[in-house]
ZAMARGU-4260 file (C-alpha; in steps of 0.2 Angstrom, whole numbers, plus 5000, padded with zeros to 4 digits):
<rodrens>
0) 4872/4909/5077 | 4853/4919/5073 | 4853/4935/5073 | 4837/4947/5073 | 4840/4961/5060
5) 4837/4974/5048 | 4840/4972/5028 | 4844/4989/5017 | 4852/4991/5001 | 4862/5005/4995
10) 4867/5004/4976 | 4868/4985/4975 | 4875/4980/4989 | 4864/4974/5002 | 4868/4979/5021
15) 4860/4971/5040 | 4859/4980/5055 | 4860/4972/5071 | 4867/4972/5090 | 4882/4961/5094
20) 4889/4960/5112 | 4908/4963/5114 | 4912/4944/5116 | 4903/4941/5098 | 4911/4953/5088
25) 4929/4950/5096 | 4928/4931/5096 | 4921/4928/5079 | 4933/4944/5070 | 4947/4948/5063
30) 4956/4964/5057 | 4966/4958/5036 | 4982/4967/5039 | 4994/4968/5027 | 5008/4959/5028
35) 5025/4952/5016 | 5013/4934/5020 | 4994/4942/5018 | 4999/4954/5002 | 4979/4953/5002
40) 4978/4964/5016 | 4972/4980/5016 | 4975/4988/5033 | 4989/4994/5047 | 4991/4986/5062
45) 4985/4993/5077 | 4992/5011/5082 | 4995/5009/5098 | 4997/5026/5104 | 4978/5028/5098
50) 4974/5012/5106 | 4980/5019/5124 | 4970/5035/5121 | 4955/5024/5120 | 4959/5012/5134
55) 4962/5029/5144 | 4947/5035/5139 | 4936/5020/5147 | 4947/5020/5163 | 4941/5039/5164
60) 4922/5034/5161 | 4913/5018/5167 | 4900/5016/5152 | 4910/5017/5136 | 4899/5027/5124
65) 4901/5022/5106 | 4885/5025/5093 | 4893/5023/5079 | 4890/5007/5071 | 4906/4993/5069
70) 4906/4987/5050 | 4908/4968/5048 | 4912/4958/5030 | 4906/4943/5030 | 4907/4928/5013
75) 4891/4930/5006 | 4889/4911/5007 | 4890/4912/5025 | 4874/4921/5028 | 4857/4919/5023
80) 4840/4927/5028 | 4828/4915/5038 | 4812/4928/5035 | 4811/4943/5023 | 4799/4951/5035
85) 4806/4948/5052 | 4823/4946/5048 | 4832/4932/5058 | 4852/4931/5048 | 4859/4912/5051
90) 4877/4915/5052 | 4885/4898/5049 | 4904/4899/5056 | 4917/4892/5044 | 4939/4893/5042
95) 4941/4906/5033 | 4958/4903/5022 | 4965/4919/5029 | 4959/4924/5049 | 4950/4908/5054
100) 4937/4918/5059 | 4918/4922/5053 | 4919/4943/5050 | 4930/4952/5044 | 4932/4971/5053
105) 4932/4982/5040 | 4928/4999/5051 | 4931/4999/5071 | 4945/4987/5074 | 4953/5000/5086
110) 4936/5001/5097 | 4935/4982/5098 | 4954/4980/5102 | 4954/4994/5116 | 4940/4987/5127
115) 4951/4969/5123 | 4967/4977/5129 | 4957/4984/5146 | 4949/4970/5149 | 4966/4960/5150
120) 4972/4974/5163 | 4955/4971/5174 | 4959/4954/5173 | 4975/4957/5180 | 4968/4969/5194
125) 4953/4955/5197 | 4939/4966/5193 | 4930/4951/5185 | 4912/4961/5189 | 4919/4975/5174
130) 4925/4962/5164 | 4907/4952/5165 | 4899/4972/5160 | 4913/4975/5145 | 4909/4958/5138
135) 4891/4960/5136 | 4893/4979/5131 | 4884/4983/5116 | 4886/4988/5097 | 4878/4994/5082
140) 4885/4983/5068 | 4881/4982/5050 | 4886/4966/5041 | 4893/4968/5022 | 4889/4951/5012
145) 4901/4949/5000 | 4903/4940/4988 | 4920/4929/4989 | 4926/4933/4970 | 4923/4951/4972
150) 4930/4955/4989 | 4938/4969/4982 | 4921/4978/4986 | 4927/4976/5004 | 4944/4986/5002
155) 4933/4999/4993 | 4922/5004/5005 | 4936/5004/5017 | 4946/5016/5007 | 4930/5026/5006
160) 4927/5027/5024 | 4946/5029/5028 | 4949/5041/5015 | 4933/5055/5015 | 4925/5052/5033
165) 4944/5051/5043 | 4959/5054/5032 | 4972/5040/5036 | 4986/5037/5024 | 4979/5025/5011
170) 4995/5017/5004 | 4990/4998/5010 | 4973/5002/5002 | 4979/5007/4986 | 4992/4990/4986
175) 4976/4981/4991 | 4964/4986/4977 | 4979/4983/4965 | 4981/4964/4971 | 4964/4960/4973
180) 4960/4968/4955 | 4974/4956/4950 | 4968/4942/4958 | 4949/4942/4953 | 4956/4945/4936
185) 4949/4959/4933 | 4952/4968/4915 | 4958/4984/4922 | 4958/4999/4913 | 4972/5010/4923
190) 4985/4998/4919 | 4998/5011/4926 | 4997/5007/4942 | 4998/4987/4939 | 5014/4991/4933
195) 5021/5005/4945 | 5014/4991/4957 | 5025/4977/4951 | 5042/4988/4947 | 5039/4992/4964
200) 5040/4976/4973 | 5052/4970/4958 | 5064/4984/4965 | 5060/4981/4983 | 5063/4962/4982
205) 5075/4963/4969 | 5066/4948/4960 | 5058/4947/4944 | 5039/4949/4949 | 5030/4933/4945
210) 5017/4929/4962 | 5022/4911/4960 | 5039/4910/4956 | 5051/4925/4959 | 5067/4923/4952
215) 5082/4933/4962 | 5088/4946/4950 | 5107/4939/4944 | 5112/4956/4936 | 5128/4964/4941
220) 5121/4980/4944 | 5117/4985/4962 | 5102/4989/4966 | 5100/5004/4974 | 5082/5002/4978
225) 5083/4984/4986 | 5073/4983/5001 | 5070/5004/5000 | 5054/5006/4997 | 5043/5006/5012
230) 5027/4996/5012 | 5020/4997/5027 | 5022/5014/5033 | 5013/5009/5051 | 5024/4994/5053
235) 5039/4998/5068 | 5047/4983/5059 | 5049/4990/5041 | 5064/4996/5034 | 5065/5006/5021
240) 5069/5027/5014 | 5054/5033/5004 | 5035/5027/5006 | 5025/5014/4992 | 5015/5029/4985
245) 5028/5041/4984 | 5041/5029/4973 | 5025/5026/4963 | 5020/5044/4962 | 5038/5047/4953
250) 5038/5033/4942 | 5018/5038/4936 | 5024/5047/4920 | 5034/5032/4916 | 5023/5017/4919
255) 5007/5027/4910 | 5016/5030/4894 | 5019/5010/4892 | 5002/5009/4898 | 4995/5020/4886
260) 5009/5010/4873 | 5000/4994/4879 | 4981/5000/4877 | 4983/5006/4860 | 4987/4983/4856
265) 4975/4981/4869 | 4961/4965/4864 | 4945/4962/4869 | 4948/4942/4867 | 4966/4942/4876
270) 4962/4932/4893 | 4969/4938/4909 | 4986/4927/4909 | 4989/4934/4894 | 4986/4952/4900
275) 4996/4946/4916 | 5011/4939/4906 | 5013/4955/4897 | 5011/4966/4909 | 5024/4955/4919
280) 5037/4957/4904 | 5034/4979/4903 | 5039/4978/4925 | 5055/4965/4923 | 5060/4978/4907
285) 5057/4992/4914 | 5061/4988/4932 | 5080/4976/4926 | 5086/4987/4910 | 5080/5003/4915
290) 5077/5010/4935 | 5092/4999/4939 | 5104/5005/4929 | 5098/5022/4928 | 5102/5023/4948
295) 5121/5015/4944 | 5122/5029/4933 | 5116/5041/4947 | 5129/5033/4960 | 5143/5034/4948
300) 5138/5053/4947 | 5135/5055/4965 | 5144/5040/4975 | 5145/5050/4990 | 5124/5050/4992
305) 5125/5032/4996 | 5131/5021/5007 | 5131/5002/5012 | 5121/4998/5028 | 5118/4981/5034
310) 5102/4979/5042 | 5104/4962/5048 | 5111/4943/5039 | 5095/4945/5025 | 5092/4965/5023
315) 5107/4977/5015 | 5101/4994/5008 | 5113/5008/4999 | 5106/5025/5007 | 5114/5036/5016
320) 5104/5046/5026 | 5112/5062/5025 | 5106/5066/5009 | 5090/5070/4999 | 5094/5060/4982
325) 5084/5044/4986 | 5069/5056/4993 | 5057/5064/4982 | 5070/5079/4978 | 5080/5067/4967
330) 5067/5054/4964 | 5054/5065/4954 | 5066/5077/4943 | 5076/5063/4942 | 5063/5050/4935
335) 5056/5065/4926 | 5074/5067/4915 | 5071/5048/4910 | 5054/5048/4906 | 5056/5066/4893
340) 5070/5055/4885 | 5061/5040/4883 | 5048/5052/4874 | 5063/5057/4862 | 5068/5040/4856
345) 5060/5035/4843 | 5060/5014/4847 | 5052/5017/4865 | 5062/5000/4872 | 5079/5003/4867
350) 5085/5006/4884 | 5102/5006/4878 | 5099/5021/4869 | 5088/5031/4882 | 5102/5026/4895
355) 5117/5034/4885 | 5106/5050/4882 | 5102/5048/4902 | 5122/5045/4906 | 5126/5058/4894
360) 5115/5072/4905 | 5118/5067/4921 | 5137/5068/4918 | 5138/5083/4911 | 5126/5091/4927
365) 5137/5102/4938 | 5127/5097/4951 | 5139/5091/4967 | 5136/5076/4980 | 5136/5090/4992
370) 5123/5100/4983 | 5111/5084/4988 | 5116/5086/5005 | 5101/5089/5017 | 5101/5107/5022
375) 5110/5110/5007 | 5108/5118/4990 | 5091/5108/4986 | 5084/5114/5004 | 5066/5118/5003
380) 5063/5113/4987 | 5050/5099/4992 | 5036/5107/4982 | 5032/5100/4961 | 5039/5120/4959
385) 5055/5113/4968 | 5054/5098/4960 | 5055/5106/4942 | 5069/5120/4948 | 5080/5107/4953
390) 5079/5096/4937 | 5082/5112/4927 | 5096/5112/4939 | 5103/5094/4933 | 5100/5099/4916
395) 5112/5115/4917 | 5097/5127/4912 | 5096/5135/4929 | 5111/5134/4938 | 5107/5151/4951
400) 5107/5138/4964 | 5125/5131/4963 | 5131/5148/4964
</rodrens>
């Protein structure tokens, strides 16, 4: 495939404009969506109330208008300029190990999937002489090369788009530049988030998180959190009781003072299995001998705020939905009590230790299963003000509330 264009750079990155009809883009592109197989992916699955709006929209209009251009990645090794003064791109089509396709849509999936979704109902209505006109509509498209052992160049200028041109929630991008960080081996500075990431899935999956080999966690403590944490906020699909960013959001405070524990033994020379392996053995610590019994102590405190829901033969979770304690009104003041004790002890992982301080508060809190009721006591309190009142709460040195 040739295709006449026009070459600019912004920063380092080079960039080609161009026209592609519809049938080019939507034949040669896919959209990475996250999924539990791609964990590579970056974006939702269609919305398809906004898909319907669009496919309204050209019912109510014959000529689709859309200027604004469709951005396409593409491997670097795919495409390569013919003339540097009359650009011609040769686009040489190969499998990619994820879509099977040539590009990759990084902006404008929903555009290209709403004319496909009203060409399907002309089809079904005969109106092959629309479909011919749809086909060969149109588009601005810049092509992205990049390079394969830096895609995360990709997810970064999605999350740039998405995030300051059209605010979307941005939890799949934040998941995405994490992996791909991880994967390109990256030595990452914010190591915080590469362990809130791996607690996270840890707890979700209950496994010890290792990519390759996950080992089902054996312990006899239940796991409270065990396929709680939701993912994939647009898929219908997922189950689930508070979003990715949220949990990590509570745990922050947590996995940063490890972080900061780790960058202070932090060497130049380590290689990145090494910096993987440790990072590995901080998660499984924190995530098996602290969050999980932590949340048995919570339940033996409060056993009327969870409850034993079979989702289907594979999926059980322990929520009830009645009451706030696994949202962010127990989540953040109650992560917050562990983490100012973990402060106090002076040997930072002797969880045994920061778990009898932990049990010792929480079982001395006069704070009732019905005061976590929704509409209850702790109604309202949603804000980091709220937040703080009601761990004040817990800790007895505010208890206005309970009265």
């Amino acid at each position: 495939m040739n295709k006449k264009a026009f070459k600019f750079t912004q920063s380092d990155q080079i960039f080609y404009s161009t026209i592609f009809k519809f049938d080019e883009i939507y034949d040669n592109s896919y959209v990475s969506v996250y999924s539990r197989e791609n964990r590579l992916g970056y974006q939702r699955s269609l919305n398809e109330r906004h898909l319907k709006k669009i496919v309204l929209s050209l019912k109510k209009n014959d000529t689709p208008i859309s200027p604004t251009s469709i951005l396409l990645g593409i491997d670097s090794e795919n495409i390569s300029s013919m003339n540097e003064t009359d650009i011609f791109l040769n686009l040489t089509f190969y499998k990619d190990e994820l879509g099977g396709k040539l590009f990759r849509i990084i902006d404008g999936q929903h555009r290209i999937n709403s004319i496909a979704k009203y060409i399907k109902e002309l089809d079904s209505s005969g109106d092959y002489e629309n479909i011919e006109r749809l086909r060969n509509y149109e588009f601005s498209v810049i092509i992205m090369p990049i390079d394969t052992k830096r895609r995360i160049r990709e997810v970064e200028t999605f999350q740039s788009i998405n995030s300051k041109a059209k605010p979307l929630k941005t939890d799949l991008t934040k998941l995405a530049l994490i992996r791909y960080q991880e994967m390109e081996k990256e030595k990452f500075e914010n190591y915080s988030n590469h362990i809130a990431h791996r607690i996270i899935f840890s707890l979700n999956d209950n496994t010890m998180y290792e990519e390759i080999n996950s080992v089902e966690y054996g312990g006899n403590a239940i796991n409270v959190w065990k396929n709680a944490i939701i993912i994939d906020l647009n898929n219908d699909d997922e189950v689930g009781i508070i979003g990715y960013s949220a949990f990590s959001k509570s745990i922050e405070p947590i996995c940063k003072f490890y972080s900061d524990q780790l960058i202070k033994m932090y060497s130049n020379y380590w290689e990145y299995y090494e910096l993987d392996s440790i990072l590995n053995i901080i998660s499984n610590e924190l995530t098996f001998e602290l969050f999980i019994p932590a949340w048995n102590i919570i339940m033996e405190k409060w056993p009327e705020c969870f409850g034993y829901t079979s989702i289907n033969i594979q999926t059980e979770m322990f929520y009830n939905e009645d009451y706030y304690l696994q949202k962010n009104m127990g989540l953040r003041p109650l992560h917050q009590i562990i983490f100012e004790i973990i402060k106090e002890v002076n040997e930072k992982n002797d969880f045994p230790k920061i778990l009898e301080l932990f049990k010792e508060k929480i079982m001395n809190s006069s704070v009732r299963s019905e005061d976590w009721r929704k509409a209850g006591t702790f109604k309202g309190l949603s804000s980091e003000s709220g937040f703080k009142l009601i761990k004040e709460v817990i800790l007895g040195e505010n208890e206005e509330l309970l009265y």
